[in-house]
N, C-alpha and C positions, 0 to 999 in steps of 0.2 A: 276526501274532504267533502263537509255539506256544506253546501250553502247555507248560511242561518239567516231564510228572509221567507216572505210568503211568495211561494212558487208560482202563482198564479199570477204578479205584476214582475218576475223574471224572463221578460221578453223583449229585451232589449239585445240585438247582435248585429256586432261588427265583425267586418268580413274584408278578407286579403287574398289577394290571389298570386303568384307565381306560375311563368309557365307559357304555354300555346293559348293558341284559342281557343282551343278546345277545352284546357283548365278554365277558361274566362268563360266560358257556355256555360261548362258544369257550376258553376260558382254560379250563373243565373237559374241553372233548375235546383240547387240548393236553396237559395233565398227563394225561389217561388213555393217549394215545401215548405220552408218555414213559413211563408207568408200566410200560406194555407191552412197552417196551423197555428195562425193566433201571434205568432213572433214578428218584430217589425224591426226592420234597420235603423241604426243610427251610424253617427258620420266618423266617431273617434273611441278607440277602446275606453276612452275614461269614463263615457258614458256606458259602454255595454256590460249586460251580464253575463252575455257568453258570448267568447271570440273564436270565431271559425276562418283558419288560412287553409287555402289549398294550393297543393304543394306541387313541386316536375320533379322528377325523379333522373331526368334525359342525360343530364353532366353532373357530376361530383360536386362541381361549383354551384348550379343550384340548390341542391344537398344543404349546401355548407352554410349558405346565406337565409336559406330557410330556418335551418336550424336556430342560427345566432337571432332571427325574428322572433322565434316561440319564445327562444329563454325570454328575450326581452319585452313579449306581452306577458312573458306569464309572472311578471313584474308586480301586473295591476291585480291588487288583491280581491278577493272575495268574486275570483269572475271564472266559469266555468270558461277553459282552453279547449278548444279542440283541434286536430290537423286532420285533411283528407287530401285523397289524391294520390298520383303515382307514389312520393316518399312515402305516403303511408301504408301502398300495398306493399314496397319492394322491404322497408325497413320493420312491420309489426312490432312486437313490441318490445324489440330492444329501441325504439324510438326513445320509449319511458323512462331511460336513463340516462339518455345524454340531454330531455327536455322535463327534469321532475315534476315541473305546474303542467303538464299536458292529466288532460282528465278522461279524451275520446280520441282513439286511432281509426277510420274509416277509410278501405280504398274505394277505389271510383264506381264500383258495382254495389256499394252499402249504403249509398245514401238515399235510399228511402227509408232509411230505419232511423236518421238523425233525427225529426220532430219526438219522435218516440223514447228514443235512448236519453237526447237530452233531457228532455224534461224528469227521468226517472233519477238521472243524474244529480238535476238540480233538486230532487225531493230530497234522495237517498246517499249520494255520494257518491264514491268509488272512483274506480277508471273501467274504462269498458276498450278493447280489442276486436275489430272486426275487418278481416280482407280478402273475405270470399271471391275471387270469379266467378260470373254468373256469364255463361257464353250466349244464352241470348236473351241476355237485360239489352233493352234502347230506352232512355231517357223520355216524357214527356216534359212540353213545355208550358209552364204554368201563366196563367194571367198574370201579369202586375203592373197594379197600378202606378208603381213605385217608379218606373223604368219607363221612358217616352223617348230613348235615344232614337235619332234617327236610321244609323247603321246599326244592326241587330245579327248574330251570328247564330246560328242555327245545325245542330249536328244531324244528320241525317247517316251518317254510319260509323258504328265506332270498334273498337280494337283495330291487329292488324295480324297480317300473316306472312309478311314477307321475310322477316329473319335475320335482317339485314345484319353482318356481323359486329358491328360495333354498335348495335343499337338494343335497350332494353325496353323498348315500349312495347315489341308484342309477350313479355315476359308478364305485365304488369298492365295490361287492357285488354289481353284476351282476343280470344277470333274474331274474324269481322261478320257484321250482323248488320242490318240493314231496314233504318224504322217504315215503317208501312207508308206507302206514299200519300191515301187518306191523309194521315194521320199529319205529315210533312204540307199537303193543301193546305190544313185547318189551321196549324200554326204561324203558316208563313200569311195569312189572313188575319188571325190574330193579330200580329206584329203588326201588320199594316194599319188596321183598325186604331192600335195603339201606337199611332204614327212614324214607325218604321218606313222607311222610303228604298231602303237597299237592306239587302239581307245577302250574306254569306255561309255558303255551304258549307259544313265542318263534316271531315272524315278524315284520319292518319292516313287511307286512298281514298279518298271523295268518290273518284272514278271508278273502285268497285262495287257501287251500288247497284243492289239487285233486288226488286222485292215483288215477288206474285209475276214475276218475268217484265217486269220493266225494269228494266237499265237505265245508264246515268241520262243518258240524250232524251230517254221516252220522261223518264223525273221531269230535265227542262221544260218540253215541250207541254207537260201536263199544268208546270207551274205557271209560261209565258200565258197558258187559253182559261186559265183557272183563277188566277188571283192578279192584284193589281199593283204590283209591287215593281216599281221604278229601276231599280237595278239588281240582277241578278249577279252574285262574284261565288268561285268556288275555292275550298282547297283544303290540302296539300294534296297534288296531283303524282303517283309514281310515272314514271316513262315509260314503264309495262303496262300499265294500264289507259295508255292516252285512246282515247277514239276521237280520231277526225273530222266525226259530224259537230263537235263542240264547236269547230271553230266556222263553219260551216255555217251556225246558229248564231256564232259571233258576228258573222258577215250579212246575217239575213234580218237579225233584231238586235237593235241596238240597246235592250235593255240587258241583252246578255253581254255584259263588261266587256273589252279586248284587252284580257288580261289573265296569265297564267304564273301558276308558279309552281315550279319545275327544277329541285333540287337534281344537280347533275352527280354531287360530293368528288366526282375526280374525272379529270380528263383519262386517266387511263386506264385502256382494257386492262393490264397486269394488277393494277391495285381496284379494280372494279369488279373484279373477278372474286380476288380475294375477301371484298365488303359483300359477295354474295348479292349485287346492284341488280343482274338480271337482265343486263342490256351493255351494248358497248357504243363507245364513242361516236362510231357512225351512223348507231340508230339514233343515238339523241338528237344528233347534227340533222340527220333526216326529218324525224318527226318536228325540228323549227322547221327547217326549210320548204315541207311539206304545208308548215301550219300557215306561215309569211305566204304562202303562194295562194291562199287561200283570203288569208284577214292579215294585209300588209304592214298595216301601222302593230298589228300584234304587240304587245309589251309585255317581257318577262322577267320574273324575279328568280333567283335560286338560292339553292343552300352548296356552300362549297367546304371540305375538309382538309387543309393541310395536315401533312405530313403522320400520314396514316404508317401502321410498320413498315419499315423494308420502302418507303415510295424515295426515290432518287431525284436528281437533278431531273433526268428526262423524262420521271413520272410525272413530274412538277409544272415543268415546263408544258406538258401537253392540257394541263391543267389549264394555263394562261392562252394556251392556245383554241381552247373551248370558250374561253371570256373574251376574245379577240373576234373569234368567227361571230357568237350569237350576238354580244352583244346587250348583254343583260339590263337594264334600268335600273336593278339593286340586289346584293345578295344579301346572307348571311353566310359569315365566312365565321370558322374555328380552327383552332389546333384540336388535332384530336388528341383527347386523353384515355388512357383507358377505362372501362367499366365492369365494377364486380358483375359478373351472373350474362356478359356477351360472348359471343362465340370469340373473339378477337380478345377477350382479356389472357385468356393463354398465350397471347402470341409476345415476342420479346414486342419493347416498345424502346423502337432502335433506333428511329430521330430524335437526335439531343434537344433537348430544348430550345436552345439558339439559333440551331436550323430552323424549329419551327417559327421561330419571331419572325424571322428571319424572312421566310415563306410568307408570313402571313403576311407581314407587311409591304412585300414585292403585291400581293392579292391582292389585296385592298387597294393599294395606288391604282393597279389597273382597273379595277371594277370605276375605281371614284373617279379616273380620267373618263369614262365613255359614260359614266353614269351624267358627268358635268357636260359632255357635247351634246346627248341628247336631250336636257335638258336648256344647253343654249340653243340648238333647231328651233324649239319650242317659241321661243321670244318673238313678240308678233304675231301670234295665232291665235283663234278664236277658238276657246272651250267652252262646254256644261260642268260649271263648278255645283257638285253638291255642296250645301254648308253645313256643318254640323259642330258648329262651339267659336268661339276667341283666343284668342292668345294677344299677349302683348309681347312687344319690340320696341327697347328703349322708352320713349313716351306716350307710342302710337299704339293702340288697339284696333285689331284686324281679324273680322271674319277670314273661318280659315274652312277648307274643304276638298276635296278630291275631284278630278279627272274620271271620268269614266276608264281611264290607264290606270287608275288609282297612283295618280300625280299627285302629292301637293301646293295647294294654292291659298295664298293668302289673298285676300281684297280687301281696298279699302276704299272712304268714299262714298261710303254706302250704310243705309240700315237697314239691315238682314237680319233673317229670324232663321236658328236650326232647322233646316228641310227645305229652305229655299234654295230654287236652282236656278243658278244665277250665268247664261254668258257673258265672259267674260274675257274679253283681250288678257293677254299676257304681255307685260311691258317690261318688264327686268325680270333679271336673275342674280341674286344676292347669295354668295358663295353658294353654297344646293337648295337654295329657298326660291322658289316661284312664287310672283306680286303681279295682280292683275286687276283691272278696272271694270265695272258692270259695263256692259253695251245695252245686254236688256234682260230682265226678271221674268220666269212664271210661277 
């Protein structure tokens, strides 16, 4: 299909993401190529000439739900579609048929090519096909002006290599590669310049970072004496990969967060073994009780998997017994399903389904009981709320922001601006919602 318009006032693109944060990075170093070249965002497809989603690949069900988005952008006529992202490396171009308005298929290693394709696109027509891995492409990050959030996410290593067996992202991001620490200074200055106050490390293992022989901890320590940036948070962390001095850094500067997250997916060696995890229950349990003994208030989030194949009452159970001991602040909790192109999709998928309800929603009560005590501890304490946007409640609008535990906090009371940090008492807790009052502003 051509667009029949003059292609040189065709730069108008709306943009969707799906996915990690690492989809939400990519999705900002796409729009800073385009921005680069001449193309400018707008807020709603009905305005854009060409709409760009990018896409998770991770569960079937994001699949499914992306899917039914495209048909229904590519509704709005006369607008070049295009998808990127894991769907688009794992599916190429049988995508083209279950989405016939798609125009550009791009996986996450192709998108330097989008300013260029599309526009040739929008001269010439066609569809275009592209999902090369590139093992060691790393992303820059581009100025924009467009963008002045205060938390800013930032990749610093991407693919992965651990194999895990029910997982397809190192099928579909390739080995892990590591951007040049330079280069990781100059951006996270960037941000800051364009008033970023906290910035987050992105890597599927953050904690393999290696480049020119620094490692994750010498990364930190270049970033704390190098740039001026308020809150350092990282992640996803594997548990083979943890080093001790993180939390060490946690306890010695207080700009580096207290705060990890540390997917355990199964209390048990038997089914930990079979996910090909890499560690077992005791080292997990160690490396908290290790980390606590170090930076006490520590706060952890994880990823947990019910009813992986073959996992039993007592796999399960050892499960809940891992969420018992640590103690988590919040997880994300699944059934697992299976996936085309994992090591585990060969395997039978022998928990019924109503076990796994079943499972998950035993998980979840527990997780939301210790998630609710420590959030009632909190009631009466004095924190550093970052603020970063509003929200309303009922009639009332409420500066809303994070904990250095990355807690949220709502305030009210007060006129506050995005990036103010604000102490503040905490006075209630409204079913998992924290509400707290200024004491005092910097």
């Amino acid at each position: 299909m051509k667009l029949m318009r003059d292609t040189m006032k065709n730069n108008k693109v709306y943009y969707e993401c799906f996915g990690c944060q690492m989809n939400a990075f990519d999705l900002e170093v796409i729009k800073g190529m385009m921005l680069q070249d001449g193309f400018r965002s707008v807020s709603s497809p009905a305005e854009a000439d060409v709409i760009i989603v990018n896409t998770c690949s991770v569960r079937e069900h994001a699949e499914t739900r992306a899917i039914g988005r495209l048909n229904d952008l590519s509704r709005h006529k006369n607008v070049l579609l295009a998808v990127c992202g894991c769907m688009a490396q794992r599916m190429g171009e049988s995508i083209l048929e279950l989405v016939p308005g798609l125009s550009l298929v791009a996986g996450p290693d192709n998108y330097n090519m989008l300013p260029s394709v599309i526009k040739e696109l929008l001269d010439s027509g066609g569809r275009y096909v592209v999902a090369d891995l590139d093992s060691s492409l790393t992303y820059p990050l581009f100025p924009q002006v467009e963008n002045k959030r205060v938390s800013r996410f930032l990749s610093i290593t991407r693919g992965c290599e651990n194999y895990c067996s029910y997982c397809i992202v190192p099928y579909l991001r390739g080995r892990v590669r590591s951007k040049m620490h330079r280069q990781i200074i100059d951006e996270i200055n960037m941000l800051h310049d364009n008033g970023a106050k906290e910035v987050t490390l992105l890597g599927q293992n953050v904690m393999a970072y290696n480049s020119s022989e620094i490692d994750f901890i010498g990364l930190l320590n270049l970033i704390l004496s190098e740039t001026e940036i308020e809150r350092i948070r990282f992640l996803t962390t594997h548990p083979r990969d943890i080093n001790s001095g993180v939390f060490e850094l946690m306890a010695d500067n207080k700009r580096v967060c207290p705060h990890i997250h540390l997917p355990f997916q199964s209390g048990s060696d038997r089914i930990l073994k079979i996910m090909n995890r890499g560690y077992s229950r005791s080292h997990y349990l160690e490396i908290i009780s290790s980390a606590r003994a170090i930076k006490p208030d520590l706060a952890v989030t994880t990823d947990i998997i019910v009813g992986f194949p073959s996992e039993t009452d007592d796999d399960f159970n050892e499960t809940l017994d891992i969420v018992e001991k640590v103690g988590f602040d919040s997880a994300f909790t699944f059934k697992y399903s299976p996936r085309a192109g994992t090591q585990a999709f060969g395997m039978e998928d022998s928990v019924p389904r109503e076990v796994k309800e079943n499972r998950l929603e035993i998980l979840n009560n527990a997780v939301g009981s210790i998630r609710k005590k420590i959030l009632e501890r909190l009631v009466g304490s004095i924190d550093e709320i970052l603020l970063d946007g509003t929200v309303k409640k009922g009639e009332n609008h409420y500066s809303k922001g994070r904990t250095p535990h990355f807690r949220n906090v709502l305030l009210e009371n007060g006129s506050f601006s995005d990036g103010d940090v604000v102490k503040a008492v905490i006075d209630r807790l409204l079913n998992y919602t924290l509400y707290g009052k200024e004491v005092r502003r910097r």
